[in-house]
N, C-alpha and C positions, 0 to 999 in steps of 0.2 A: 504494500500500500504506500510506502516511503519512497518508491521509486518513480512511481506516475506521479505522485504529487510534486514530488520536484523536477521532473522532467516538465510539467506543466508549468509550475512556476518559473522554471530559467524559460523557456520556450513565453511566456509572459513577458520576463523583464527582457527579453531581447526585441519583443515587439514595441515595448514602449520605450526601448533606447531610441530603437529604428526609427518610430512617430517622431520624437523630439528634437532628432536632425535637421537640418535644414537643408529646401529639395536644391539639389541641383541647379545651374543657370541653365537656363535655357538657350539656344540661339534664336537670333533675331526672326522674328518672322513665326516661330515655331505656335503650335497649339498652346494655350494656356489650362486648357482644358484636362488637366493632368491628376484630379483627385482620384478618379476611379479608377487609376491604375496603384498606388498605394493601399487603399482599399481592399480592392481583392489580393493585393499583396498579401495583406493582411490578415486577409479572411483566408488563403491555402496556407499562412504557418499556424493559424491558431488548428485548422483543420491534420496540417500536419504534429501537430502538439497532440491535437489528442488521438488520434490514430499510433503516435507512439507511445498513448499511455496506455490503447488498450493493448496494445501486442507485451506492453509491459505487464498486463495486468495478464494477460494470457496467460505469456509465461510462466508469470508465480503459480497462477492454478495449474500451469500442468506440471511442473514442478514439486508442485505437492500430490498431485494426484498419484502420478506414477509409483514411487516407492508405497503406497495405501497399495494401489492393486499389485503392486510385486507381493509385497507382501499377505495379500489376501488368495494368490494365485500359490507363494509355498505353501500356505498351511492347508491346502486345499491337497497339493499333493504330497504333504504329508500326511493326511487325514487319508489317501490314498495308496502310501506305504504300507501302513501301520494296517490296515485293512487286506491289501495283499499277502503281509507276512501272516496274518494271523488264517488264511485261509491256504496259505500253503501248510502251515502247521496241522492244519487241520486234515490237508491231501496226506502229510504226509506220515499223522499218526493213522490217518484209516489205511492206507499201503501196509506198515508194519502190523498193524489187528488182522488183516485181512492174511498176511504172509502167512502169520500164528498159528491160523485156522486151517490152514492147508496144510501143516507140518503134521 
C-alpha cells in the first residue's frame, strides 16, 4: 500500500513542478493557443501515475497470493502422501495375511 501511494504522490509533485514552470517563448507568428496541450499533458501523467499504482498494487497481491497457494497446494499433497502410505500399508499387510494362509 506504501508503494502506490508514493509513487502517486512523486508522480503529483512532479506535475505541479511541471505546472509552475514557465511555458516556453514562442516564435513570432506562432499559435497562442497552447493550454490544451499542457493539459492533456497533464491528464496522461496523472493517468500514467495511476496505472502505475495499480500494477503496483497488482503486484503486492500476487505477491502475496502465490506462497498462500504454494503453500495450500503442499499440504494438499501431503494430505496425499500420508494417505498413499497408509494404503500401501495396508496392500501390503493383506499380501503377507494372504501368503500365511497359503503356507
Amino acid at each position: 500500500m506504501r508503494i502506490p501511494v508514493a509513487a502517486t504522490l512523486l508522480a503529483l509533485t512532479m506535475i505541479c513542478q511541471a505546472s509552475a514552470q514557465t511555458p516556453p517563448a514562442q516564435a513570432p507568428g506562432a499559435s497562442t493557443d497552447s493550454t490544451p496541450l499542457p493539459a492533456a499533458q497533464l491528464r496522461e501523467l496523472v493517468d500514467a501515475a495511476q496505472a502505475t499504482a495499480k500494477a503496483a498494487r497488482e503486484n503486492v497481491d500476487y505477491s502475496r497470493t502465490v506462497p498462500d497457494l504454494l503453500f495450500q497446494i503442499l499440504a494438499k499433497l501431503d494430505k496425499i502422501e500420508a494417505k498413499l502410505d497408509k494404503v500401501e500399508t495396508t496392500l501390503k499387510q493383506g499380501q503377507a495375511s494372504a501368503s500365511r494362509r497359503q503356507r
